[in-house]
C-alpha positions as CSV (number, residue, x, y, z in Angstrom):
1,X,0.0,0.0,0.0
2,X,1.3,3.5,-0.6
3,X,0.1,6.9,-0.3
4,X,-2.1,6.8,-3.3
5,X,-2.8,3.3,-4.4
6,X,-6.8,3.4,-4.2
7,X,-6.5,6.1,-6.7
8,X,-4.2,4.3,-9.1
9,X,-6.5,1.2,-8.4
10,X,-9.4,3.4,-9.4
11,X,-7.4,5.2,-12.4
12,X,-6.2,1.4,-14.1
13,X,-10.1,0.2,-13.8
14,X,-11.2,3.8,-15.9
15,X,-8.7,3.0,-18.1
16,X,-9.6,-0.7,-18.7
17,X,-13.0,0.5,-19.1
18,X,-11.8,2.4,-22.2
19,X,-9.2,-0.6,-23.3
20,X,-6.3,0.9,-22.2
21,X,-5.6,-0.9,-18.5
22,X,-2.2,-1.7,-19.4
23,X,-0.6,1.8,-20.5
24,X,-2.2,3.5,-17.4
25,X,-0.8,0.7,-15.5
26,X,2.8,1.1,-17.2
27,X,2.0,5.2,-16.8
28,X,1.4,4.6,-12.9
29,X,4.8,2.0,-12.1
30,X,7.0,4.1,-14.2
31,X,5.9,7.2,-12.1
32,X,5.5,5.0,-8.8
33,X,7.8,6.6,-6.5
34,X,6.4,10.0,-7.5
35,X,3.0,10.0,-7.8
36,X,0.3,13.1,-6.9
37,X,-3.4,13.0,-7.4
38,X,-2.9,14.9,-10.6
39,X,-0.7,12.6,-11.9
40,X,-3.8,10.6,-13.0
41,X,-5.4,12.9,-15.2
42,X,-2.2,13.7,-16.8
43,X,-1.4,10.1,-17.5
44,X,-5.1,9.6,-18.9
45,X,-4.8,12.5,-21.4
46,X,-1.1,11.2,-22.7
47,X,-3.0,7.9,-23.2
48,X,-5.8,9.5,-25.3
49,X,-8.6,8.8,-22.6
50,X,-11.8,10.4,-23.1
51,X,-11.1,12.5,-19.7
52,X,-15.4,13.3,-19.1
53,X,-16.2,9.7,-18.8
54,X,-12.6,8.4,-17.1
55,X,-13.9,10.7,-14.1
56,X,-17.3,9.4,-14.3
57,X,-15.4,6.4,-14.0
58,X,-13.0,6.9,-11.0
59,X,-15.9,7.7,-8.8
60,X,-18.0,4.8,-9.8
61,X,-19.3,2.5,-6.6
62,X,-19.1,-0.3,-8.0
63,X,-15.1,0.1,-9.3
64,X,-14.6,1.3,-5.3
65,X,-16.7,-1.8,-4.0
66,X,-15.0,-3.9,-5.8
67,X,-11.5,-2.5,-4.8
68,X,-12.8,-2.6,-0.9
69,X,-13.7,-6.0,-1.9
70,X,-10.2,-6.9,-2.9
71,X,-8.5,-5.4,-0.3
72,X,-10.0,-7.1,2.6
73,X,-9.8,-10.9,0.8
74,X,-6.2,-9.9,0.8
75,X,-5.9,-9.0,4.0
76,X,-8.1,-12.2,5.0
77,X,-5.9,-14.1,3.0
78,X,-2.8,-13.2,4.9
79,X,-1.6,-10.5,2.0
80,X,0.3,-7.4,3.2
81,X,1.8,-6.1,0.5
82,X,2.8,-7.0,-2.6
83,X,4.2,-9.5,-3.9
84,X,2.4,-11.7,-2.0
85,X,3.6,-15.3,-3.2
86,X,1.4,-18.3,-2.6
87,X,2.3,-22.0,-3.3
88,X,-0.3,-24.8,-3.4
89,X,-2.7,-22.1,-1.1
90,X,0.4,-21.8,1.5
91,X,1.9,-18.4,2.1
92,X,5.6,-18.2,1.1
93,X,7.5,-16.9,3.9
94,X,10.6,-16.8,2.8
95,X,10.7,-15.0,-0.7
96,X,14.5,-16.0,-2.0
97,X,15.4,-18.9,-4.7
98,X,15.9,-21.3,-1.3
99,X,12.6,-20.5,0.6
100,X,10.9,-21.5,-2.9
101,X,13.1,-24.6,-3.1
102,X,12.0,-25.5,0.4
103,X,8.0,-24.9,0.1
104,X,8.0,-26.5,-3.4
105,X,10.3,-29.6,-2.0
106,X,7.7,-29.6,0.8
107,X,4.6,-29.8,-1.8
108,X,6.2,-32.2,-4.0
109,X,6.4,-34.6,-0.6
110,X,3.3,-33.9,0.1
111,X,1.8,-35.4,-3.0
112,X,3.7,-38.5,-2.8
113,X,2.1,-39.6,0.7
C-alpha cells in the first residue's frame, strides 16, 4: 500500500474501461515513487482517454466496492503487500530462490504420501 494506491486502483479500472488498462498501469509503475493526485489525469490525457467519462469512471461505486472488496480478501488471506507469493494455497515466507526450493520440496512430498 502506498500513499495513493486506491487512486491508481481506481485510475487502471477507468482506463480498462476504455481498453487501455495496461498503459495506465505502465503510466502509474513508471511514475511510482512520484506519484500526486494529478498525476492521473495527466497520465489519462497522454493515453488519449476520453477524460469526461474516465472521471465518471473513477468515482464509480461499483469500481470502489470492488476494490474494498479486494482489499479485505487480501488481508483475510494473509496478503500485506505485494508481492504476495502463494504455493499450493500456503503463504511463502521466505521469498528467495531457497525458501521456494523449500515450500515447493515440501509440496512435491506432500503429493507422494
Amino acid at each position: 500500500m502506498h500513499r495513493f494506491s486506491r487512486q491508481a486502483s481506481l485510475a487502471d479500472i477507468a482506463a480498462g474501461r476504455q481498453g487501455k488498462y495496461w498503459q495506465m498501469h505502465d503510466k502509474i509503475f513508471q511514475h511510482y515513487s512520484s506519484l500526486s493526485m494529478a498525476d492521473f489525469q495527466q497520465f489519462a490525457r497522454e493515453i488519449g482517454l476520453n477524460m469526461p467519462r474516465f472521471e465518471h469512471d473513477r468515482q464509480d461505486p461499483e469500481a470502489i466496492r470492488r476494490i474494498n472488496e479486494d482489499l479485505r480478501e487480501g488481508i483475510a488471506a494473509g496478503v500485506h503487500g505485494t508481492p504476495t507469493i502463494f504455493i499450493n494455497g500456503r503463504l511463502l515466507r521466505l521469498p528467495t530462490l531457497k525458501g521456494f526450493d523449500v515450500m515447493i520440496e515440501q509440496e512435491l512430498n506432500k503429493e507422494k504420501r
